[in-house]
NUVEX-101648 format. One record per residue (C-alpha): residue in one letter; x, y, z; residue number from 0. Coordinates in Angstrom, 1 decimal. Layout:
<sites>
(site 'A', (X, Y, Z), NUM) ...
</sites>
This chain:
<sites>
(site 'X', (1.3, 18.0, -19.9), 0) (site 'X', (0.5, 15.6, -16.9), 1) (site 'X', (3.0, 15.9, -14.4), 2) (site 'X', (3.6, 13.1, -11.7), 3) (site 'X', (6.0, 12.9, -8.9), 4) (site 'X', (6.0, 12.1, -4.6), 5) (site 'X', (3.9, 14.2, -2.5), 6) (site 'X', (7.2, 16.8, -2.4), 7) (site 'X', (7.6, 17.3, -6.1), 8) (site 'X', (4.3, 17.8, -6.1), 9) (site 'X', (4.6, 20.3, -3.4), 10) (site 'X', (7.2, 22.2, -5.0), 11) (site 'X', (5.8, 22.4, -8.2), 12) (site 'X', (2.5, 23.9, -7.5), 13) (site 'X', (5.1, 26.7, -5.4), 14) (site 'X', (6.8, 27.0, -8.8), 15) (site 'X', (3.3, 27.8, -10.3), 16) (site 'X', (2.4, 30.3, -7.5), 17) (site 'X', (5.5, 32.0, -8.4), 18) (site 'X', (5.2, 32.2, -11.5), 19) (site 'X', (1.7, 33.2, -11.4), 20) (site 'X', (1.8, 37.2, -12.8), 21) (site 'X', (3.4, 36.2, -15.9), 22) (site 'X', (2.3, 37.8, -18.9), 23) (site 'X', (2.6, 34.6, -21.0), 24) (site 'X', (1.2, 31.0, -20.6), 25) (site 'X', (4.2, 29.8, -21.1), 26) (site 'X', (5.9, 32.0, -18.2), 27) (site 'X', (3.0, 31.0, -16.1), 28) (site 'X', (3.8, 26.8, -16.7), 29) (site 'X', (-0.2, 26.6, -17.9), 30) (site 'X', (1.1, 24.1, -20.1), 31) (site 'X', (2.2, 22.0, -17.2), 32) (site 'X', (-1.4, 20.8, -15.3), 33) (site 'X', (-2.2, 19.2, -13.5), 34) (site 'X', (0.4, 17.9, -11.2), 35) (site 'X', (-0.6, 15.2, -8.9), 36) (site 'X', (1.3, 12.6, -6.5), 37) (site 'X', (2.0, 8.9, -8.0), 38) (site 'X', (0.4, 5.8, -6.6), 39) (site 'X', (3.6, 4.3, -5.4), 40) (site 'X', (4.0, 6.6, -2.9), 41) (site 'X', (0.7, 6.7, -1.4), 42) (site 'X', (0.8, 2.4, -1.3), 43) (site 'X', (4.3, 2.7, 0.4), 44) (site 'X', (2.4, 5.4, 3.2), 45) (site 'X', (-0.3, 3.1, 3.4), 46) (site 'X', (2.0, 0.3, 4.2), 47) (site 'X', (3.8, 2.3, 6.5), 48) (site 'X', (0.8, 3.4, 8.6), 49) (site 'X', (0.2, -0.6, 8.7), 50) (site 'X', (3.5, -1.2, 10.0), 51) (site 'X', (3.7, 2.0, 12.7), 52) (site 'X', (4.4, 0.9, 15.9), 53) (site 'X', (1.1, 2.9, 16.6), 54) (site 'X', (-1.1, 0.3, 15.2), 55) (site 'X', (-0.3, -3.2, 14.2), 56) (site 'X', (3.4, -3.8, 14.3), 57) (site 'X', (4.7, -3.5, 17.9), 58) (site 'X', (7.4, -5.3, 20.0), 59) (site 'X', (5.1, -5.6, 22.7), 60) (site 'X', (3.3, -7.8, 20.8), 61) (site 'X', (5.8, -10.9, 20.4), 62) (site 'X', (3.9, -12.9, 23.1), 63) (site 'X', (0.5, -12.8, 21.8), 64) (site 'X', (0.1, -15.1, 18.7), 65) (site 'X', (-1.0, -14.3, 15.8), 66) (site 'X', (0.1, -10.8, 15.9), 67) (site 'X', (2.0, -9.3, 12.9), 68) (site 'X', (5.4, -9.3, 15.1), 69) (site 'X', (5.0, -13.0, 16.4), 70) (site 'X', (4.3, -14.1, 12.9), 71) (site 'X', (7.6, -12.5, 12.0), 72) (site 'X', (9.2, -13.5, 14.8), 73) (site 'X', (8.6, -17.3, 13.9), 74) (site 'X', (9.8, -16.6, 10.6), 75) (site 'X', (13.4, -16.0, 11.9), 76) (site 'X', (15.0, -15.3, 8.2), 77) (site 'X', (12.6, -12.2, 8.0), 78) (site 'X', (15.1, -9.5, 9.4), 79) (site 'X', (14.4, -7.0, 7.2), 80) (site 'X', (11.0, -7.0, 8.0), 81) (site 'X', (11.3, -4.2, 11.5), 82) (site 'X', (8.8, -2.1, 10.8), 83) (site 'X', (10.4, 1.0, 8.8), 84) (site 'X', (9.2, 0.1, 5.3), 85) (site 'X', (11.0, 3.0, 3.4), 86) (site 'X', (14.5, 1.4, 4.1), 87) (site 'X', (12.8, -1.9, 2.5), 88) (site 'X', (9.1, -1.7, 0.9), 89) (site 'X', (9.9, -4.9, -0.3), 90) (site 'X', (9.7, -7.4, 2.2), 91) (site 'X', (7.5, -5.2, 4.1), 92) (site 'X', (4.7, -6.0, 1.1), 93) (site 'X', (5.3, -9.6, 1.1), 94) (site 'X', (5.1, -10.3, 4.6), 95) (site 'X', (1.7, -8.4, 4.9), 96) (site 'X', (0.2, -9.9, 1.4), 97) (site 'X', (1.2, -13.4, 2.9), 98) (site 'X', (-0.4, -12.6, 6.5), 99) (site 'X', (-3.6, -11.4, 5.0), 100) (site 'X', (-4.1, -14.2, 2.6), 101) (site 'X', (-3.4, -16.5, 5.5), 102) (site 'X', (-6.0, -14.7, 7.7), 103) (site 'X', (-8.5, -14.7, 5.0), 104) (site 'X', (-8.0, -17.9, 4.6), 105) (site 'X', (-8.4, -19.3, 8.5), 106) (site 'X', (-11.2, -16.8, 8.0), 107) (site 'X', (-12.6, -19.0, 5.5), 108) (site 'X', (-12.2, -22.2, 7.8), 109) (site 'X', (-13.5, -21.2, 10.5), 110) (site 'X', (-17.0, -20.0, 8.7), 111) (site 'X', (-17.2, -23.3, 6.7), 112) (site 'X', (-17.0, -25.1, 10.5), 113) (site 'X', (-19.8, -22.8, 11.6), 114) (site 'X', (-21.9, -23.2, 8.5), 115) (site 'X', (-21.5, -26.7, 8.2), 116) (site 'X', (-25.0, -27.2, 8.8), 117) (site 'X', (-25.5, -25.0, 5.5), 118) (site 'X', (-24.0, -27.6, 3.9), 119) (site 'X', (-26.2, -30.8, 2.4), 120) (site 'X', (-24.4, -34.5, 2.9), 121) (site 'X', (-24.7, -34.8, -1.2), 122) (site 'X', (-23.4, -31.1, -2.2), 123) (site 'X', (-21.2, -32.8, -4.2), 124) (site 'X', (-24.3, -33.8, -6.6), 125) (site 'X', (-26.5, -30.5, -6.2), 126) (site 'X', (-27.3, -28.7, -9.1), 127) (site 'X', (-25.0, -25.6, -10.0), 128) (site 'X', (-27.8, -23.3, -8.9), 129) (site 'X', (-28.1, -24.9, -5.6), 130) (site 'X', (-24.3, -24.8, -4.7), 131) (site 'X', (-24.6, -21.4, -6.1), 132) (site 'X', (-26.6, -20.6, -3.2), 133) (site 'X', (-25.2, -22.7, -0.6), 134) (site 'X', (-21.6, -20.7, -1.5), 135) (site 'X', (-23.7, -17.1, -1.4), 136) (site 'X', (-25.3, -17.9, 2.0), 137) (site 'X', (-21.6, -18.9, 3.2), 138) (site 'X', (-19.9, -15.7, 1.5), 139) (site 'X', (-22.8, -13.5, 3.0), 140) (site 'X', (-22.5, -14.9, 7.1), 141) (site 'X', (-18.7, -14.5, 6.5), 142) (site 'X', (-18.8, -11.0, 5.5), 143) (site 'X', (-21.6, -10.0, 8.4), 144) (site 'X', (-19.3, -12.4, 10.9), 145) (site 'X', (-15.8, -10.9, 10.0), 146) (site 'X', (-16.9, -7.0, 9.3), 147) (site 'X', (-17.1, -6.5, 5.5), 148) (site 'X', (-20.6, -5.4, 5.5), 149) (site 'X', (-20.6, -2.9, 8.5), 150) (site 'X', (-17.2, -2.9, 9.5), 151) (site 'X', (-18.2, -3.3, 13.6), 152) (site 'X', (-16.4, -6.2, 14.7), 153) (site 'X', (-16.2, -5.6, 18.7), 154) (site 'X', (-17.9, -7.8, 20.5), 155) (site 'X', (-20.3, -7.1, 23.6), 156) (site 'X', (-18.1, -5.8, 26.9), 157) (site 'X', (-19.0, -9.2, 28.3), 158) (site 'X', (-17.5, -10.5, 26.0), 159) (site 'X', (-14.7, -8.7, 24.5), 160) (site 'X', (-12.3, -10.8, 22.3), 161) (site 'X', (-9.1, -8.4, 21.9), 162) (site 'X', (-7.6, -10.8, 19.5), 163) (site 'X', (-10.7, -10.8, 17.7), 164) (site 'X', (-10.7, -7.7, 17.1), 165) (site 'X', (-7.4, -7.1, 16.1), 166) (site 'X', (-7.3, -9.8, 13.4), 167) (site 'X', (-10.1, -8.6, 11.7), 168) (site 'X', (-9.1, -5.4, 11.4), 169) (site 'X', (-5.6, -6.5, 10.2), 170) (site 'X', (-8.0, -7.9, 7.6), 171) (site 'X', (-9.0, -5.0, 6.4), 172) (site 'X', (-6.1, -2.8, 6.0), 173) (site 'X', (-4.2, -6.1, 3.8), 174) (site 'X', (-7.5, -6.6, 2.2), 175) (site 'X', (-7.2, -2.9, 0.6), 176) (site 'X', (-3.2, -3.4, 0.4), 177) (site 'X', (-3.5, -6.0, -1.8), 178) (site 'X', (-6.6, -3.9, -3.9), 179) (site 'X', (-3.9, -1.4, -4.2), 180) (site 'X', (-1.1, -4.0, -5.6), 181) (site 'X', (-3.6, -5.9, -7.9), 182) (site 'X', (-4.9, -2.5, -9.5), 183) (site 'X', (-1.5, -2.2, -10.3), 184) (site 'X', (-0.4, -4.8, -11.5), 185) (site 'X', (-3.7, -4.7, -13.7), 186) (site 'X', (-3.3, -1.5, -14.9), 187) (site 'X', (-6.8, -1.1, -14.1), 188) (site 'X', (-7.8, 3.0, -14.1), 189) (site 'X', (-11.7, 2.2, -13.3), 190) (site 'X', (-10.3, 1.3, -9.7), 191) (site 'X', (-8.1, 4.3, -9.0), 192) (site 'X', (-10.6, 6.2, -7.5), 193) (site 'X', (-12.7, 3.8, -5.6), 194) (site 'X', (-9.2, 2.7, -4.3), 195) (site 'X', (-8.6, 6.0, -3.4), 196) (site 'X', (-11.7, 7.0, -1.8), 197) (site 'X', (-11.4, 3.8, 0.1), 198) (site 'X', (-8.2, 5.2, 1.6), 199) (site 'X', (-9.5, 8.2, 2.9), 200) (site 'X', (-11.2, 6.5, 6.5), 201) (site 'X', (-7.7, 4.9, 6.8), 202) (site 'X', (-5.1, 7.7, 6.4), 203) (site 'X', (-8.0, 9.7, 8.1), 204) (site 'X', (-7.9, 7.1, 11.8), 205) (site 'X', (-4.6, 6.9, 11.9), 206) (site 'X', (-3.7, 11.0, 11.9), 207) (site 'X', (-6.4, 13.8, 10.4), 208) (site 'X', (-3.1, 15.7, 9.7), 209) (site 'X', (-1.6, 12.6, 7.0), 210) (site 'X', (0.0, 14.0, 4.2), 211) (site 'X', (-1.9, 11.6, 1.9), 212) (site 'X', (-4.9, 12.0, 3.1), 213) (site 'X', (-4.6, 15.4, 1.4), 214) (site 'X', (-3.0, 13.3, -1.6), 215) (site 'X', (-6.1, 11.4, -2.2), 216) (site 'X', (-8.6, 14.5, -2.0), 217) (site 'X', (-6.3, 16.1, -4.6), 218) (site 'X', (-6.1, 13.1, -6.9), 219) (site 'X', (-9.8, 12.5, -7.1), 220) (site 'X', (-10.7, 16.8, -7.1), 221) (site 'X', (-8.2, 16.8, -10.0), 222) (site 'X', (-9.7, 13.6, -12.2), 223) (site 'X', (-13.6, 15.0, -11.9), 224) (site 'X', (-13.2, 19.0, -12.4), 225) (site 'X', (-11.0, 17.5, -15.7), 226) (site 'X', (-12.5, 16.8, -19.1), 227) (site 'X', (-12.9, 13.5, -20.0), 228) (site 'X', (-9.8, 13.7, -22.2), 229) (site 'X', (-7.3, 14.8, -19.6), 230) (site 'X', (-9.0, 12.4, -16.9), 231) (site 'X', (-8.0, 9.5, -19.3), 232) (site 'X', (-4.4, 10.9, -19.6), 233) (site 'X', (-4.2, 11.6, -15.7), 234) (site 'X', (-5.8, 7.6, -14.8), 235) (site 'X', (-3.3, 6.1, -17.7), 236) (site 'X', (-0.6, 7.7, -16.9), 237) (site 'X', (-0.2, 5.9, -13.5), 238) (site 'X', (0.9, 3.4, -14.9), 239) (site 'X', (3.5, 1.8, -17.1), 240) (site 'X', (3.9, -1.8, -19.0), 241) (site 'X', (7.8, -2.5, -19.6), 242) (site 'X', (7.4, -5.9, -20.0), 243) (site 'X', (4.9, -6.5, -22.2), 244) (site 'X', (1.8, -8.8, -21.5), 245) (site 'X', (-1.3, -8.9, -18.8), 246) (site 'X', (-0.8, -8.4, -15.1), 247) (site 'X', (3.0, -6.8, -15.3), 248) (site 'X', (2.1, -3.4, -15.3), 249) (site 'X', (3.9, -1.1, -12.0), 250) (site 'X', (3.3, 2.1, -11.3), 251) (site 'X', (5.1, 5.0, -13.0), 252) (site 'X', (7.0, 6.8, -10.0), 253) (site 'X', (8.2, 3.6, -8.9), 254) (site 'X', (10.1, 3.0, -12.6), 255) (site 'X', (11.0, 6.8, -12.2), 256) (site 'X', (12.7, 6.0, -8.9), 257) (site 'X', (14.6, 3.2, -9.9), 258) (site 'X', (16.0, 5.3, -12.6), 259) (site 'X', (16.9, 8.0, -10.3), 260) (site 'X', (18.8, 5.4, -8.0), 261) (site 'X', (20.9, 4.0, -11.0), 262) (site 'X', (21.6, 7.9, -11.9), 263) (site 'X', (23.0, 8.5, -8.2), 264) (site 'X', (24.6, 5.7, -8.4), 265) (site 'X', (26.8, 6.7, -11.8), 266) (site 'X', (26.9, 10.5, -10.3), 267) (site 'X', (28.9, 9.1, -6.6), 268) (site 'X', (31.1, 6.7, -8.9), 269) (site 'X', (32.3, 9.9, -10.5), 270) (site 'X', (33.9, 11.4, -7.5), 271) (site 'X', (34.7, 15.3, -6.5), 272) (site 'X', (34.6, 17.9, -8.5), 273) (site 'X', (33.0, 16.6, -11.3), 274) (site 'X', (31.2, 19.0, -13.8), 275) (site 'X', (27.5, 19.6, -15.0), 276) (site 'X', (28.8, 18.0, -18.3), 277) (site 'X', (30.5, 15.2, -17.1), 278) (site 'X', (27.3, 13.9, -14.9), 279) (site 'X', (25.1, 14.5, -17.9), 280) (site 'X', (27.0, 12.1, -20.2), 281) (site 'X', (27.5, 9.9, -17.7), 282) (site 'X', (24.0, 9.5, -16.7), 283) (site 'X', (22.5, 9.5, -20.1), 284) (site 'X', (22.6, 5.7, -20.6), 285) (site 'X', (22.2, 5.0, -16.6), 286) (site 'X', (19.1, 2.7, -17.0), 287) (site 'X', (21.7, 0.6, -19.8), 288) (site 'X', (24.4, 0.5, -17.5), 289) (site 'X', (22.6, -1.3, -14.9), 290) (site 'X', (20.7, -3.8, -17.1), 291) (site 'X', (24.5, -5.0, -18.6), 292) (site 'X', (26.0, -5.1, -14.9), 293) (site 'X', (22.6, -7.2, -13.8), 294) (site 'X', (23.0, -9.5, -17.0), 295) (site 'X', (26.4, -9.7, -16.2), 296) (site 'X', (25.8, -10.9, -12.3), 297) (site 'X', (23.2, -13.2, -13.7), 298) (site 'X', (26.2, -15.0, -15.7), 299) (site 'X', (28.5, -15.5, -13.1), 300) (site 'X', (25.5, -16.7, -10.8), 301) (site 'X', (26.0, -13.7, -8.5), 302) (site 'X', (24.2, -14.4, -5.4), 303) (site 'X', (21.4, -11.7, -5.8), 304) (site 'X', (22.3, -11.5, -1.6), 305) (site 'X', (26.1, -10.3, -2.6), 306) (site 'X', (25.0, -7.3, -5.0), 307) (site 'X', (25.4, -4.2, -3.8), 308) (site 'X', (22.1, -2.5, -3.0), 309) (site 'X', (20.1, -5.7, -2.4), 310) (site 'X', (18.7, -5.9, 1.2), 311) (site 'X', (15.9, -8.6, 0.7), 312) (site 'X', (17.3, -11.8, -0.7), 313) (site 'X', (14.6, -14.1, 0.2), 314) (site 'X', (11.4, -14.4, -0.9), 315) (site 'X', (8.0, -15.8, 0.3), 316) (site 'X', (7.9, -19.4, 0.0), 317) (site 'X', (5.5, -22.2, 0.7), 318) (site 'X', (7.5, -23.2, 4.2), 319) (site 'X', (6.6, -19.2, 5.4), 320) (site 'X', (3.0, -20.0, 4.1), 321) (site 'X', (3.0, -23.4, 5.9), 322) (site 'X', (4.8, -22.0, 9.4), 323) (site 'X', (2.0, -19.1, 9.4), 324) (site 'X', (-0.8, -21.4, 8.3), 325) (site 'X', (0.0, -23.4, 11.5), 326) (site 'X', (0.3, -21.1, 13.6), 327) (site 'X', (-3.2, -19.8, 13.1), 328) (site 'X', (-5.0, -23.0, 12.9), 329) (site 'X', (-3.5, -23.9, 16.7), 330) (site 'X', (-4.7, -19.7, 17.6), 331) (site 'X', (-7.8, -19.5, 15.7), 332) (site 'X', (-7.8, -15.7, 16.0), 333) (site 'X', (-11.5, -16.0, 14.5), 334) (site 'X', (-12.9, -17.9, 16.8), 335) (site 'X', (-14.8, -15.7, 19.9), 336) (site 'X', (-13.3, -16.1, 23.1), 337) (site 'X', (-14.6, -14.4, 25.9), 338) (site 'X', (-11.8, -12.3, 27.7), 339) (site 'X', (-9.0, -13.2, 25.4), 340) (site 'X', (-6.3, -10.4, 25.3), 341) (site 'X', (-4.4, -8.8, 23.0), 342) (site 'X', (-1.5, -5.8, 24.0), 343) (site 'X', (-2.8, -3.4, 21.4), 344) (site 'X', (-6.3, -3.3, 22.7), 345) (site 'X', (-7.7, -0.6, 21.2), 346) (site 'X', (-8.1, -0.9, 18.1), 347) (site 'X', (-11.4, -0.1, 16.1), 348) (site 'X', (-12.3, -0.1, 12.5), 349) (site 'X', (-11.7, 3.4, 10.5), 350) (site 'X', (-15.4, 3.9, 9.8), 351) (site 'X', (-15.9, 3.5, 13.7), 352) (site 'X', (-12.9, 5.2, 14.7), 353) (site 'X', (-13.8, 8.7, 13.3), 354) (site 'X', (-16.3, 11.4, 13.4), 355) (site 'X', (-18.4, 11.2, 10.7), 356) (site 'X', (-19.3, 15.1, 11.2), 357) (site 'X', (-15.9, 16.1, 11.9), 358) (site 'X', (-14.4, 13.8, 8.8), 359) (site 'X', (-16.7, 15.8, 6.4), 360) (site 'X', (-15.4, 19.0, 8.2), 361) (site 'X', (-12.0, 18.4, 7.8), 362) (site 'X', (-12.6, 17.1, 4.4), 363) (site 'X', (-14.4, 20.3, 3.4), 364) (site 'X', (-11.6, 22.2, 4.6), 365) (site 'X', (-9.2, 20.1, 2.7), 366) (site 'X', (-11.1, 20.4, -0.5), 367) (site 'X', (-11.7, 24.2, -0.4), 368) (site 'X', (-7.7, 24.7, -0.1), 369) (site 'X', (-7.0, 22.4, -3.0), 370) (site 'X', (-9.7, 24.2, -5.0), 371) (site 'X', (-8.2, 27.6, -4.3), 372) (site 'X', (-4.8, 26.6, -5.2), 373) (site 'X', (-3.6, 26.5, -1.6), 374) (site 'X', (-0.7, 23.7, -1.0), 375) (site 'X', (-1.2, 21.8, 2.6), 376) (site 'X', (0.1, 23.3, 5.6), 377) (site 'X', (1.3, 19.8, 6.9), 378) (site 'X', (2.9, 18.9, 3.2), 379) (site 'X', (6.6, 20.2, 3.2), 380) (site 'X', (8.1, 17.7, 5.9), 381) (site 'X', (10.7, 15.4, 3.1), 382) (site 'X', (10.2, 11.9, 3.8), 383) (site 'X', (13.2, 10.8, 5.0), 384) (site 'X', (14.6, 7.6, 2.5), 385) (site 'X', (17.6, 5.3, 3.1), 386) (site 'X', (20.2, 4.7, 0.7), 387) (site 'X', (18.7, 2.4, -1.2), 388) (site 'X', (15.4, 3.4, -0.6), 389) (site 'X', (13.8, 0.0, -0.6), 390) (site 'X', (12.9, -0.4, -4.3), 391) (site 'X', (10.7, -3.2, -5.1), 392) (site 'X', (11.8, -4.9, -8.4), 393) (site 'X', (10.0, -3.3, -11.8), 394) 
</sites>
């Protein structure tokens, strides 16, 4: 049986195992319980974290240089849930970066079609589909060599250095691989999971070679290839859960388990003191019912969704955020080199700059010879700390 859980239950259970390891029986030894691994919900909601950390792109000091990620949030005055501490509200957190990365992308895009102009014939409009074919290639190409995709080294000369620059293209890469994260998702789409996860490495790896899930991905991926080909399937599917029905409305199977959890606690407090083991079974055994009828019934008296209890991000993305940012960036044009221009969070430089190649392998060999023997993380039993609500996004 594939068990799932946060990088804690995963902790504890593999402590339960070591326990329980001299039993005389399979049974007594939980053999029937491999292999246990963390959920992809929690390692997206680290990974947007680490995005948001003061340490790298979200920081008050920022506010006066536009086109960083706490200007843009600071023009959008009915973001206030959006302060950098995603686990009290993954939610708007998400949005907010999935709308600044399209929007870079897409000044990206502009400011390549201006410099490739010349590329581009007077009568593209009647080239043949080959030729456009090869126009849009040569654009797509220069774009990715201009911007970082292909090398990842987008510091310019000391002479000169364009801080901004910089900055933006790196903020690039980190929403680039958020939204890979959310799209494989919502696809349901296992022949990503490990590239996805692999791809996460460098990142968890620059920002601290201590990250918890760091360690996560190492055991994920170690897990799915020492597996047969059976149990990888079950491991990769098993990410993932469809409630809905049809394409694209998959989520992620800790995320639905946490939502369930919450309407559980929520039953358990209304209960009061002294309540028995009994009592808090039967009244949680329908939990996930009770909450669909009190939602329905909110939805019937047009309930604000701002006035129920538990809902901390009222607002969603709309096209005046879109246009606001979109503005902004055209009258900045991050993308554009400017000798000298400055940004407060100078130092910044891309994850496969930023580390040791050597010493990456090293640690990672370390990492990977633990897991192999069966030895949990040293830096794995810290509890993440989650607010009351815990920020659910909706499933």
């Amino acid at each position: 049986v594939t068990l799932g859980g946060d990088q804690l239950t995963r902790v504890r259970m593999q402590g339960a195992k070591d326990l329980k390891a001299l039993s005389t029986t399979a049974q007594g030894r939980l053999a029937h319980l491999e292999p246990v691994v963390c959920e992809l919900w929690h390692l997206k909601q680290d990974f947007l974290e680490v995005t948001n950390s003061i340490r790298l792109f979200y920081g008050k000091a920022t506010a006066a240089d536009q086109g960083t990620l706490f200007h843009l949030k600071t023009i959008l005055k009915k973001k206030p849930d959006v302060n950098g501490k995603v686990k009290s509200n993954f939610k708007a957190h998400s949005e907010f970066l999935c709308l600044v990365a399209k929007e870079l992308i897409r000044e990206q895009a502009l400011e390549i079609m201006d410099a490739c102009a010349p590329l581009i014939p007077a009568n593209i409009k009647v080239a043949t589909k080959d030729r456009k074919c090869v126009i849009r290639d040569e654009i797509v190409f220069k774009m990715m060599e201009m911007f970082g995709y292909n090398e990842g080294d987008t510091s310019l000369p000391n002479g000169d250095h364009d801080e901004l620059f910089n900055y933006s293209c790196q903020l690039c890469q980190w929403g680039i691989h958020f939204l890979a994260l959310d799209d494989t998702a919502k696809e349901g789409d296992i022949k990503r999971i490990q590239p996805n996860l692999l791809k996460c490495i460098p990142f968890f790896y620059s920002h601290s070679k201590l990250s918890k899930y760091l360690v996560e991905c190492v055991d994920i991926i170690l897990k799915c290839e020492s597996s047969s080909p059976l149990s990888r399937i079950r491991i990769l599917e098993g990410f993932f859960v469809n409630r809905k029905g049809g394409q694209g409305n998959n989520v992620e199977a800790d995320l639905v388990q946490e939502h369930s959890v919450r309407h559980q606690k929520e039953l358990i407090r209304a209960l009061g003191a002294n309540k028995s083991d009994k009592a808090i079974l039967r009244a949680t055994g329908a939990a996930n019912l009770v909450t669909s009828l009190v939602e329905n019934y909110d939805t019937a008296l047009s309930v604000p969704i701002t006035c129920i209890k538990g809902s901390n991000h009222g607002t969603c993305t709309n096209e005046k955020d879109m246009t606001v940012i979109r503005e902004c960036l055209r009258s900045t044009r991050p993308f554009k080199h400017t000798p000298g221009r400055k940004c407060t969070p100078h130092k910044f430089v891309l994850p496969k700059f930023k580390v040791n190649v050597s010493k990456l392998l090293t640690d990672l060999k370390v990492i990977i010879d633990r897991l192999s023997y069966g030895l949990i993380d040293g830096n794995s039993h810290e509890e993440d700390e989650h607010g009351e609500n815990d920020g659910l996004p909706d499933i």
